[in-house]
C-alpha positions in Angstrom: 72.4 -48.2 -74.6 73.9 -47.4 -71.4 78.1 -48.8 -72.0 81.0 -47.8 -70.4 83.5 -45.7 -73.2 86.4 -48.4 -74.4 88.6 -45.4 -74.2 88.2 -46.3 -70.2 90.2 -48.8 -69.1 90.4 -48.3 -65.2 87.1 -46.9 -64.1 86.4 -45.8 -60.3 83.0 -47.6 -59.3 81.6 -44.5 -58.5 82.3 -42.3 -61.8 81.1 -46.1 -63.7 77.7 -45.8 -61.2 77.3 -42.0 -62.3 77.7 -42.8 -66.1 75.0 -45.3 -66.1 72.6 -43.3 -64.0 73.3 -40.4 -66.5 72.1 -42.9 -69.3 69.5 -44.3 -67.7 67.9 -40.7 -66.6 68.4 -39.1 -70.3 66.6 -42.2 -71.2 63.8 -42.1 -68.5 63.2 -38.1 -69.5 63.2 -39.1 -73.1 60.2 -41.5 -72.3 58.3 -39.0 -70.1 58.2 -37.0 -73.0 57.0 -39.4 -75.6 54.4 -40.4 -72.6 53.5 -36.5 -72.3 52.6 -36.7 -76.4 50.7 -39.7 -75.9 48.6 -38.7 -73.0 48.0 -35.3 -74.4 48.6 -35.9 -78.5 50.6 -32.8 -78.4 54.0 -32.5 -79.9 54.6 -29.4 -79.0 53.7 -29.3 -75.5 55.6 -26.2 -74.7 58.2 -23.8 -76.1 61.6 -25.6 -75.5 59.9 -28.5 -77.9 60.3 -26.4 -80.8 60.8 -22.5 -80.5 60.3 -21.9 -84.3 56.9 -24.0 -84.5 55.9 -22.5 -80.8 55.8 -19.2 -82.5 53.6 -20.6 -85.1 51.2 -21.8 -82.5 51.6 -19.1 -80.6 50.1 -17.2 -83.3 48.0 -19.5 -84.3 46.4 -19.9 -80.9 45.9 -15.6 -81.2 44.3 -16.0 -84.6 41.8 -18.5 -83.5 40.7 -16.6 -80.2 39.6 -13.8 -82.3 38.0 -15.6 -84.9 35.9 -17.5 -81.8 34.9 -14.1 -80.7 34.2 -13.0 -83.9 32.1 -16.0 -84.6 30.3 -15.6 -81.2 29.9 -11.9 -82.7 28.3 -12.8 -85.4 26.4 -15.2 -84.2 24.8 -12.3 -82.0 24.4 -10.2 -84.6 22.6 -12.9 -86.7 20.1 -13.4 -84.0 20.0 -9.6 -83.6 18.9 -9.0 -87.3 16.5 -12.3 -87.2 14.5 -10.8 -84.3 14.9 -7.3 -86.1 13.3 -8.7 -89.2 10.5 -10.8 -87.3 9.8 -7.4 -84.9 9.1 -5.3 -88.8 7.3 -8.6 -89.9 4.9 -8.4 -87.3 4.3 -4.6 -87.3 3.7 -5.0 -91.2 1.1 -6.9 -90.5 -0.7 -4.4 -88.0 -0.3 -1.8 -90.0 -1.7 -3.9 -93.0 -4.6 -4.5 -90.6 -5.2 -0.7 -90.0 -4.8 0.0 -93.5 -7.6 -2.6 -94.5 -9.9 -1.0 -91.4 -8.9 2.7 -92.9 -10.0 1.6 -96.4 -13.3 -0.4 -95.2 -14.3 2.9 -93.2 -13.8 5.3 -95.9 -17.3 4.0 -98.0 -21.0 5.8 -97.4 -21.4 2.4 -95.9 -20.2 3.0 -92.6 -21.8 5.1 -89.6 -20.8 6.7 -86.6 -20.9 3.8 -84.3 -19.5 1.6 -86.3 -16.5 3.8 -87.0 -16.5 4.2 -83.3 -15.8 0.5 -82.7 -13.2 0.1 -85.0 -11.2 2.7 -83.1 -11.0 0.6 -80.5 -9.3 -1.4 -82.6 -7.0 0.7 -83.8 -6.1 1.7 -80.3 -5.0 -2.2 -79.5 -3.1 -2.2 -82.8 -1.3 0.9 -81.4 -0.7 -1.1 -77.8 1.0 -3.9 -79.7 3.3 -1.9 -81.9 4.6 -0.2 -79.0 5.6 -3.6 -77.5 7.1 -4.4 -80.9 8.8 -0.8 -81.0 10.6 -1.9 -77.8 11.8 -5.6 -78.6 14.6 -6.2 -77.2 17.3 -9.0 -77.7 20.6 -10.0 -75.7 22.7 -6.6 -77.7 19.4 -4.7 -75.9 16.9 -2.5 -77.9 16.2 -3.2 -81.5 14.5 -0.5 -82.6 17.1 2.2 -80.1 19.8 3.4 -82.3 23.5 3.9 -80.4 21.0 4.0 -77.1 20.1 0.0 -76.7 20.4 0.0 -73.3 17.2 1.9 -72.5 13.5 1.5 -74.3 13.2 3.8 -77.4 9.1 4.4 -76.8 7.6 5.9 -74.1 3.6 7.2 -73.4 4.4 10.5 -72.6 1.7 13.1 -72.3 -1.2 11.3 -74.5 1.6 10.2 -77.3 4.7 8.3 -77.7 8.1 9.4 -77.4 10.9 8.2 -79.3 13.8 8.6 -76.9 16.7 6.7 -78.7 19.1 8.4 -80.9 21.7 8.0 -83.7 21.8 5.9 -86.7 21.9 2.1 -84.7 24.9 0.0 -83.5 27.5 -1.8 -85.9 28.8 -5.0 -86.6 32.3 -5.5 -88.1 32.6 -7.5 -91.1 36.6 -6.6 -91.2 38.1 -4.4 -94.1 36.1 -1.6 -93.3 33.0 -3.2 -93.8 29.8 -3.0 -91.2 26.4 -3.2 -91.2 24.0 -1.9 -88.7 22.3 -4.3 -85.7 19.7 -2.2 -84.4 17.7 0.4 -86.3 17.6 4.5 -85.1 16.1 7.9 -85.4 15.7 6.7 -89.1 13.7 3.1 -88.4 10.8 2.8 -89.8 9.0 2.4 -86.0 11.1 4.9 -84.2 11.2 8.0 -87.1 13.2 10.7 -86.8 11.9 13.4 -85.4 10.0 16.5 -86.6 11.7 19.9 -86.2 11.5 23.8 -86.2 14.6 24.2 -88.3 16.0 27.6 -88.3 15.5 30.4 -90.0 18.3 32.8 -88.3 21.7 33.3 -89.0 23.1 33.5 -85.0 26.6 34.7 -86.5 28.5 34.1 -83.3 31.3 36.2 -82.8 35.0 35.5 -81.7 35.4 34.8 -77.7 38.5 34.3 -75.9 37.4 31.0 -75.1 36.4 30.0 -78.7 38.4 26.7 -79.5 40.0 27.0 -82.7 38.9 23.5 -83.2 35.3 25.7 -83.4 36.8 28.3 -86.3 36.4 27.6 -89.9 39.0 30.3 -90.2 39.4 33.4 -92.5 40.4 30.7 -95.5 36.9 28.8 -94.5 39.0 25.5 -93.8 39.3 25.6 -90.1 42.8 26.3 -88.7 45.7 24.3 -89.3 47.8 25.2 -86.0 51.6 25.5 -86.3 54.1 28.3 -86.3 53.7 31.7 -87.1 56.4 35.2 -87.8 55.9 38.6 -87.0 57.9 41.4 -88.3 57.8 44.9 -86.7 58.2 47.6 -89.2 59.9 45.8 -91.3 62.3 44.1 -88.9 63.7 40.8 -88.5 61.1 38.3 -88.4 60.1 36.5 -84.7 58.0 33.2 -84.4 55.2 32.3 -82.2 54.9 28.4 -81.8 51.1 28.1 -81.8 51.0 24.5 -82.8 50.0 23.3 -79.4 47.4 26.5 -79.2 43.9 25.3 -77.9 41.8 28.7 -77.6 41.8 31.7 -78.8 43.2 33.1 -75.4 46.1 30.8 -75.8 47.0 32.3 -79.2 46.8 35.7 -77.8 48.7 35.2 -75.0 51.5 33.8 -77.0 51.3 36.6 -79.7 51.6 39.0 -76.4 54.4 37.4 -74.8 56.6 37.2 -77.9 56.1 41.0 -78.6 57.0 41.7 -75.2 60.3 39.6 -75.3 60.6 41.7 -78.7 60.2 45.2 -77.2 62.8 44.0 -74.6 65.6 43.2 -76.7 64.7 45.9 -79.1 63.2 48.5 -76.7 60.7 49.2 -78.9 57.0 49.9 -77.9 54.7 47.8 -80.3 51.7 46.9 -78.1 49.5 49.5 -77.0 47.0 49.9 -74.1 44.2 47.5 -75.5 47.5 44.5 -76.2 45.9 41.2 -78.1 42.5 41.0 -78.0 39.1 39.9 -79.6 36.5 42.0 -81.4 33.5 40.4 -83.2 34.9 37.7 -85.6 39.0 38.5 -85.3 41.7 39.1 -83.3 42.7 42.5 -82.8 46.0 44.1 -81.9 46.2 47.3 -80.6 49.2 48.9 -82.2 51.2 51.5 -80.0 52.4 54.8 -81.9 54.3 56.8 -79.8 56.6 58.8 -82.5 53.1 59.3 -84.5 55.9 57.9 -87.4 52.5 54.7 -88.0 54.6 51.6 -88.0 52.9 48.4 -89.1 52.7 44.4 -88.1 53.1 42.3 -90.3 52.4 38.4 -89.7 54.0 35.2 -92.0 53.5 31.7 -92.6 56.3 29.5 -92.3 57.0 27.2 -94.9 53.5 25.2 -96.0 51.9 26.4 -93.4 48.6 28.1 -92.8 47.6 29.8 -89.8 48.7 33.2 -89.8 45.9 33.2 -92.7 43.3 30.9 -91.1 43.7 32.7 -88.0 43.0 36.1 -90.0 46.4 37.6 -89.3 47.7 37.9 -92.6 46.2 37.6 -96.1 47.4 36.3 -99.6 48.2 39.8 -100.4 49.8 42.1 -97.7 47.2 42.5 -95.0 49.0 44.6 -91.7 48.4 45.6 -88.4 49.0 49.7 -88.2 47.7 52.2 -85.6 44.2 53.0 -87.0 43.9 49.3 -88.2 43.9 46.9 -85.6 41.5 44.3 -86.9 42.1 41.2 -88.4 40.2 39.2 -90.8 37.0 37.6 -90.1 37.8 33.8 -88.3 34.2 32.4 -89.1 33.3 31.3 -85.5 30.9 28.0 -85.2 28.0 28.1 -83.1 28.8 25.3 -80.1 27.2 25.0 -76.8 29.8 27.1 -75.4 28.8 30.1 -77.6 28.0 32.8 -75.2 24.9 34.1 -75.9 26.3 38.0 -75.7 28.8 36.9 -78.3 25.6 36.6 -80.8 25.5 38.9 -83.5 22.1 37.9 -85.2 20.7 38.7 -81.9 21.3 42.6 -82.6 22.8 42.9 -79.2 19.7 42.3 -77.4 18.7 40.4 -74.6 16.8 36.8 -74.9 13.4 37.3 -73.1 10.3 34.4 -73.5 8.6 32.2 -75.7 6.2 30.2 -75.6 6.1 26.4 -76.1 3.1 24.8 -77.2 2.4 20.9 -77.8 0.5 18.0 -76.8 -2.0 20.1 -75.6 0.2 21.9 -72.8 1.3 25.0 -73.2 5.3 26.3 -71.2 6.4 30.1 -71.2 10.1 29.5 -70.9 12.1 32.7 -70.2 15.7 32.8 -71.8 16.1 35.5 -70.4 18.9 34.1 -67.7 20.5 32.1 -70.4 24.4 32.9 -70.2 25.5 30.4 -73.0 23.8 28.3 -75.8 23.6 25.3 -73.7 21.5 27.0 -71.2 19.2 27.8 -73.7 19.1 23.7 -74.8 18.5 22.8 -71.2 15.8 25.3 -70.4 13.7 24.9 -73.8 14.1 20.7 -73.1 13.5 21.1 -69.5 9.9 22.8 -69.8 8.8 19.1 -69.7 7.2 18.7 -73.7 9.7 15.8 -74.8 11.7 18.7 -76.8 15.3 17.9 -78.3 17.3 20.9 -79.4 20.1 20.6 -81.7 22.2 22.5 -84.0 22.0 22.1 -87.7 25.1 21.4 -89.6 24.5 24.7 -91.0 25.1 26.5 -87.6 21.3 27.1 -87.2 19.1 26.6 -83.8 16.5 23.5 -83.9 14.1 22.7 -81.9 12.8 18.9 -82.1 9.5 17.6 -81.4 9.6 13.6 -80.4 6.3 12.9 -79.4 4.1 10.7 -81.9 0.3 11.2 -81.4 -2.6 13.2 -82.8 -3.4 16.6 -84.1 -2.9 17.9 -80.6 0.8 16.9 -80.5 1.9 19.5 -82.9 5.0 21.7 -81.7 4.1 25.7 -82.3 6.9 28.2 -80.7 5.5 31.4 -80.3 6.8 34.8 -79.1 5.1 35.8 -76.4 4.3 39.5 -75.9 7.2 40.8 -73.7 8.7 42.9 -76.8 11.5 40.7 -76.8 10.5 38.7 -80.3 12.9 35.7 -78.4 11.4 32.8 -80.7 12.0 34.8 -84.2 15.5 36.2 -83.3 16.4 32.4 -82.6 15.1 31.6 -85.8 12.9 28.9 -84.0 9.8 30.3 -84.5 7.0 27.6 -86.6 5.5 30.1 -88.0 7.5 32.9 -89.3 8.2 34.3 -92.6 11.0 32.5 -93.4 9.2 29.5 -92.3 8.9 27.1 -95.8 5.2 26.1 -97.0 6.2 22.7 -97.6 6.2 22.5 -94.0 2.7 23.3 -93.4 -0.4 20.7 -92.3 2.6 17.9 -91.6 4.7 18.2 -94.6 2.0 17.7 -96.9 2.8 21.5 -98.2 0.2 23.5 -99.9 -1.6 22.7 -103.2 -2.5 25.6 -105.7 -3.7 25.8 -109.3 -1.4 27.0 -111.8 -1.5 26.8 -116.1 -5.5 26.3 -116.2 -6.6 25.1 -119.6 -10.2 25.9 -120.4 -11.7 22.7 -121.7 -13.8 23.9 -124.2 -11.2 25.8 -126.2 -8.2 24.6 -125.1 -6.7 27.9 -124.1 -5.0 28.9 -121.1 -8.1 30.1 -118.8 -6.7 32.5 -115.9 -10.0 32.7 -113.6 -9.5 28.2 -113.3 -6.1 29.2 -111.4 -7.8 31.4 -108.8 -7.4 29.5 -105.2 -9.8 31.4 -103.7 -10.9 34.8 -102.8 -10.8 37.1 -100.2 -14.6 39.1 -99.4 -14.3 42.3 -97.6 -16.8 43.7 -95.4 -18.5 46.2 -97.7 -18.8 43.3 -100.5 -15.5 43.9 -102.3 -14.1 41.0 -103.7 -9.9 39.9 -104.0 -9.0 36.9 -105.8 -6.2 35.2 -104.9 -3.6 32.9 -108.3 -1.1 32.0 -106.4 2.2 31.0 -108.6 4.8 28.4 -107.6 7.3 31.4 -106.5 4.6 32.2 -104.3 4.4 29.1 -102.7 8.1 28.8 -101.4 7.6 30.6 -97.8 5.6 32.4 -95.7 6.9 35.9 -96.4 6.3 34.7 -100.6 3.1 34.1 -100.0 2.0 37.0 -98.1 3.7 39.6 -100.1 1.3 37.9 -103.4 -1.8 37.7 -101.2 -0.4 41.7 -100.4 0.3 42.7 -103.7 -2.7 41.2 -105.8 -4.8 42.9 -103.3 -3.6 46.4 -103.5 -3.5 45.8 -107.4 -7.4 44.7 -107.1 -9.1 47.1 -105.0 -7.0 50.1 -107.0 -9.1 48.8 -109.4 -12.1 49.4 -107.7 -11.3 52.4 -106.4 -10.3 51.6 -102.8 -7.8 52.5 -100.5 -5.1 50.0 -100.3 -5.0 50.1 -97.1 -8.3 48.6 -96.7 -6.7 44.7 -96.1 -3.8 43.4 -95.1 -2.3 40.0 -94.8 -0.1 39.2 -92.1 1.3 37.2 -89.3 0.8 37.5 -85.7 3.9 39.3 -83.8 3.1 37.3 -81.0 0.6 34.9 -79.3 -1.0 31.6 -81.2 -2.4 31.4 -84.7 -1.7 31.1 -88.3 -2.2 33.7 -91.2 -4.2 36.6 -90.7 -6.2 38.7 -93.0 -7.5 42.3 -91.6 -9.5 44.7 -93.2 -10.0 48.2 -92.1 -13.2 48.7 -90.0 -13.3 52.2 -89.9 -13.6 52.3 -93.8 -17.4 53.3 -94.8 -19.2 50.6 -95.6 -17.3 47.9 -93.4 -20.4 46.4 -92.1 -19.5 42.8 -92.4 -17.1 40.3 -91.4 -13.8 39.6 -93.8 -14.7 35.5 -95.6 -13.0 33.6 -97.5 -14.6 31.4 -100.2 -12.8 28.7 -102.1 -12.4 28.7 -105.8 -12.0 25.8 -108.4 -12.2 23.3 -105.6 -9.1 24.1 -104.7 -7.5 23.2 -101.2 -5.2 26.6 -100.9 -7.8 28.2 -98.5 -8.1 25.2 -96.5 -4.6 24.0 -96.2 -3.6 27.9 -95.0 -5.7 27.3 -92.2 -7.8 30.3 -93.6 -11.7 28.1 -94.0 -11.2 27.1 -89.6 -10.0 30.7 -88.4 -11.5 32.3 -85.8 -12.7 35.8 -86.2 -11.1 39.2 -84.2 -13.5 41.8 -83.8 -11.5 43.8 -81.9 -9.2 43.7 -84.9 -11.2 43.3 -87.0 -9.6 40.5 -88.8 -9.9 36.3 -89.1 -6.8 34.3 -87.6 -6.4 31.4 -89.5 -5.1 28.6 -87.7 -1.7 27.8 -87.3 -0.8 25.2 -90.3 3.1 25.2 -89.7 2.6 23.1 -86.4 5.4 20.4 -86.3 4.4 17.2 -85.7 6.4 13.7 -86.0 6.1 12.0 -89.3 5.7 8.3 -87.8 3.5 5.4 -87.2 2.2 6.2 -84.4 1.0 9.8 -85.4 -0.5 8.1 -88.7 -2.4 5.5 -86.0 -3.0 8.3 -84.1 -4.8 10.4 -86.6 -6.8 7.0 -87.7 -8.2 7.0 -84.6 -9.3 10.3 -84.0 -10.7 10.4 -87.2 -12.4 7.1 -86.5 -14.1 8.7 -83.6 -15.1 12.0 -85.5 -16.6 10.1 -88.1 -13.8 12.1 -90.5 -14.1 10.5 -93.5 -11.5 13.3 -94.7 -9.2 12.4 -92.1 -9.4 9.0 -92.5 -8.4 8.8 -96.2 -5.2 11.4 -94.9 -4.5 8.6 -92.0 -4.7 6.2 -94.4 -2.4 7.4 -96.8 0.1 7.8 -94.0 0.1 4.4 -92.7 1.0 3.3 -96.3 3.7 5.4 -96.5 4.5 4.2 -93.5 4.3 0.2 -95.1 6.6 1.4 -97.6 9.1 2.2 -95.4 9.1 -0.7 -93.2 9.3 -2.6 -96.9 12.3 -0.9 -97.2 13.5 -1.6 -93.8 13.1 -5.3 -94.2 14.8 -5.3 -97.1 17.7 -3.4 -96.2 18.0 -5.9 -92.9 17.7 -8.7 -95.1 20.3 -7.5 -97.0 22.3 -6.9 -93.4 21.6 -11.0 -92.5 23.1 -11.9 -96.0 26.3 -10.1 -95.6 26.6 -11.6 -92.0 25.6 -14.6 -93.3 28.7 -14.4 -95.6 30.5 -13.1 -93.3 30.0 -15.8 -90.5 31.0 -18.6 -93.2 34.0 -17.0 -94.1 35.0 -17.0 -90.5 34.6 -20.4 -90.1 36.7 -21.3 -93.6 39.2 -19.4 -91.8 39.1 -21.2 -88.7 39.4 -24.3 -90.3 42.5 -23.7 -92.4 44.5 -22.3 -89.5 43.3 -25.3 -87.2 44.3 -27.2 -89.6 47.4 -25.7 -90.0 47.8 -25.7 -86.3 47.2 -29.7 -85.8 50.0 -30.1 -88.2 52.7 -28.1 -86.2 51.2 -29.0 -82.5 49.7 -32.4 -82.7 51.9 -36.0 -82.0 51.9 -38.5 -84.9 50.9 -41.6 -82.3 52.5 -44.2 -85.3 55.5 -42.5 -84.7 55.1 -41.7 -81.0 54.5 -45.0 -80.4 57.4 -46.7 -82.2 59.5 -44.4 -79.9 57.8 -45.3 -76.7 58.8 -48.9 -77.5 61.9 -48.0 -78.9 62.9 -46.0 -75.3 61.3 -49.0 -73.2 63.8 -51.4 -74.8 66.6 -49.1 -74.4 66.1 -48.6 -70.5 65.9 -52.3 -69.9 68.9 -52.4 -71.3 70.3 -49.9 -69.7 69.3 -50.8 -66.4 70.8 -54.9 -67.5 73.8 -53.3 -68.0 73.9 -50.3 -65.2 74.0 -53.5 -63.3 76.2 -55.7 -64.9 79.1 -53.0 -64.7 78.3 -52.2 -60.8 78.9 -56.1 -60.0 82.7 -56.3 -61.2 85.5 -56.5 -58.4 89.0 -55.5 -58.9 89.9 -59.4 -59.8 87.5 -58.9 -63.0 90.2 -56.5 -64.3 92.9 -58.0 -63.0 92.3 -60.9 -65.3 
């Protein structure tokens, strides 16, 4: 209560006034404050309440804010993978539709018309899955990988390209766990594409501008940068501080400069005319010998370190620079963009010329011949217009990807064209070249021969059931053709066995060897070709192929649709290893056309593609199911979370109105009283205390 001290016993007025207003204004702040809790049911209504439990909230507060944007996160993302799952629901179902429309047409009960119609159909199924390939949500593009920004399926010359790429955005379910929102290159609408994949080692050769980020150094575990020693015939050691070395022109110039500084101090000449340089996958140093006495250098790693070795300068053993060896050890250079393409060794030093680009039924003659680094190459094979991506394999080879979906006609073929240069095989991105894998051919289906025959009568191993076909030469000489697995692997396999069961054969009959040959075009389009010799007696008749044991071989080499050469007297089978996207919309594609051939063939092949194509999306909707679960989880972990800590929170922030109100009252009373007595005191006179 607002009193005057007893210990007072002649008080000034004005110090008596100033005591009781100090009272009464503690007392009036006190009951702001409990009015503050009660109007805003805060107890802590700012840090000076309560420091320790303002830090609390404070962190609290933090806590929360992320777990609200982490539910609004998830809350996306659940709305994401619901759409996601309806978008594979409802392209199960047209596919299910072509499948039943595939199997109905297949029967002797259906006619040219009728099969006519129903690829109408199939072309409105097609119209709707491309809406449902570009669904898009609020996070953008379901179906467009790291790219949902822009629509992953275009019509692009007759077909549809897949444009989006990587593996699909990610959620964060915390600890290092995520799952995937939209679906990529690998979905099950948008597949990845179909490639040439490389056949040639480029072997790129070590540049001044090579990273050493690009190296996968002499050791073959990139280069571990640090600090390297040199010692001149024997001398004291000097370091070079490469740790901060970017290129392979910064580690030469710092090698340089600390042999200079060392010829200065020692007066020594070490470097001669040709200093620190690069030749073909090392570093050189050209090693000065003017007293013909054939001094060495000799490089060290310091401590744990590395790179002296990775960088090819020194070896586990006692590898040295002298006068007549001024190579160090091979660096392993990575083919990047930035390879030049003069610093290609699988190119045998010659220049890049054409090749030719067919697909879709367009044909591009690109000439590589300006092409100064890799990435000119990349932009000039994509730039001929054909919806080509080129990329480089983890193995350091060249592809070339095809992303257009549609029918037969969209297969890729790259072809050398016939400028000498052989452009396309030097690359390694040639489709059909002897390095080329069978599996490859007519869309990945491979090629199916007959091996381990078994006569049925006897139960013994019957050689003549394994024959896949055979060969008929113009003057009635025949060449059978059992193909083994081993000769099944490539395109080189395969013709050396068609090759060497020939020549074996006609020996036999008394021919010249030389009388057929089996091959593959040097240039131009086309698949395998078989020649015979037309100047040979007898050669009165064109070369035929027949097959055998109702095999598909013949047919699946392209050899039963070639077209016959007269001026070379030799059938060009058609080209088999054409690359063409393994997707939806190539099986729907192929339905169709076969539809309208009445291909009763083709449509049993279209139809077992489009259930392939069901089993994938089976998989894809389970695997996003599986996605929603963990979300699921996920979001009601969140909100546990959030409820402990607001919990938590209410207990350090929030006013206990029982107790906030006893105090209100409580401070009421004592201001009345205060103000009673405030008064009381300030109406004495100096005859009060003179009594």
């Amino acid at each position: 209560m607002s009193t005057i001290p007893s210990s007072l016993t002649r008080v000034p007025n004005m110090l008596a006034a100033r005591v009781g207003v100090a009272q009464i204004n503690r007392t009036n702040l006190a009951l702001f404050r409990v009015t503050e809790q009660l109007s805003t049911g805060l107890a802590v209504i700012r840090p000076s309440d309560d420091a320790v439990k303002a830090a609390a909230i404070l962190e609290l507060d933090s806590r929360l804010a992320r777990m609200e944007q982490r539910s609004r996160n998830l809350d996306a993302a659940r709305g994401t993978l619901a759409t996601l799952d309806d978008a594979l629901s409802q392209a199960q179902d047209l596919l299910l539709e072509a499948k039943a429309t595939a199997q109905a047409q297949i029967g002797i009960g259906s006619n040219p018309e009728e099969r006519a119609t129903q690829a109408t159909i199939i072309e409105s199924l097609t119209s709707g899955l491309l809406r449902l390939a570009n669904t898009s949500t609020i996070l953008g593009h379901v179906f467009a990988g790291d790219t949902p920004g822009s629509a992953p399926v275009e019509s692009f010359l007759g077909g549809y390209r897949f444009r989006a790429s990587g593996g699909g955005m990610l959620a964060d379910l915390g600890l290092g766990d995520s799952v995937r929102l939209t679906l990529g290159d690998d979905g099950p609408l948008g597949s990845a594409s179909a490639r040439v994949r490389g056949t040639a080692d480029l072997d790129p050769g070590l540049t001044l501008d090579t990273r050493l980020a690009d190296l996968d150094g002499a050791r073959g575990l990139g280069v571990d940068r640090g600090i390297v020693e040199f010692s001149y015939d024997g001398g004291p050691r000097v370091s070079v501080d490469l740790a901060s070395a970017d290129t392979i022109a910064h580690v030469a110039a710092r090698i340089t400069a600390a042999i200079r500084q060392h010829e200065a101090q020692t007066g020594a000449t070490i470097l001669g005319p040709g200093g620190v340089g690069v030749a073909n996958g090392a570093l050189t140093i050209d090693l000065a010998d003017p007293g013909g006495s054939g001094p060495h250098l000799r490089f060290f790693d310091t401590g744990a370190g590395t790179t002296a070795r990775d960088l090819g300068l020194a070896d586990d053993a006692s590898f040295a620079f002298t006068p007549t060896v001024g190579q160090g050890l091979e660096t392993n250079p990575r083919l990047t963009w930035l390879t030049p393409i003069d610093a290609l060794r699988g190119l045998g030093g010659s220049p890049l010329g054409t090749v030719r680009l067919a697909a879709h039924g367009h044909g591009r003659t690109v000439d590589l011949g300006a092409a100064s680094t890799m990435q000119d190459v990349r932009n000039l094979i994509e730039g001929a217009g054909l919806g080509l991506r080129v990329e480089i394999a983890p193995d350091g080879t060249l592809s070339v990807l095809n992303t257009v979906a549609g029918g037969a006609v969209s297969g890729l073929a790259i072809e050398d064209t016939d400028d000498g240069s052989s452009t396309a095989r030097r690359l390694g991105i040639r489709s059909l070249d002897l390095g080329t894998r069978l599996e490859a051919f007519n869309d990945g289906r491979g090629v199916t021969i007959a091996d381990g025959g078994v006569n049925p009568d006897t139960g013994d191993p019957d050689p003549a059931l394994d024959v896949e076909f055979v060969i008929r030469l113009g003057n009635g000489a025949q060449i059978e053709i059992d193909l083994r697995p081993a000769d099944v692997v490539s395109v080189g396999s395969l013709l050396d066995a068609i090759n060497a069961q020939a020549a074996t054969q006609l020996s036999a009959q008394n021919l010249p060897t030389t009388l057929f040959r089996a091959s593959i075009p040097e240039h131009g389009a086309g698949g395998i070709v078989l020649a015979q010799d037309d100047t040979y007696p007898g050669m009165t008749d064109r070369l035929t192929v027949e097959p055998r044991n109702n095999n598909p071989a013949a047919f699946q080499l392209g050899l039963m649709d070639g077209q016959w050469d007269s001026a070379s007297a030799s059938l060009i089978g058609s080209d088999r290893a054409k690359v063409r996207v393994d997707g939806i919309f190539t099986h729907l594609a192929d339905l169709r056309e076969a539809l309208l051939k009445d291909d009763t063939p083709g449509i049993a092949v279209a139809a077992e593609g489009i259930e392939r194509a069901l089993e994938r999306l089976a998989q894809s909707r389970a695997l996003v199911g599986g996605y929603s679960t963990r979300v699921d989880r996920e979001a009601d972990t969140v909100e546990q979370r959030r409820v402990l800590d607001e919990t938590f929170r209410s207990r350090l922030r929030d006013a206990d109105y029982a107790e906030v109100a006893s105090r209100f009252a409580l401070l009421q009373t004592q201001l009345n009283a205060g103000l009673r007595v405030a008064a009381a005191a300030n109406s004495l006179s100096l005859l009060d205390f003179l009594r």
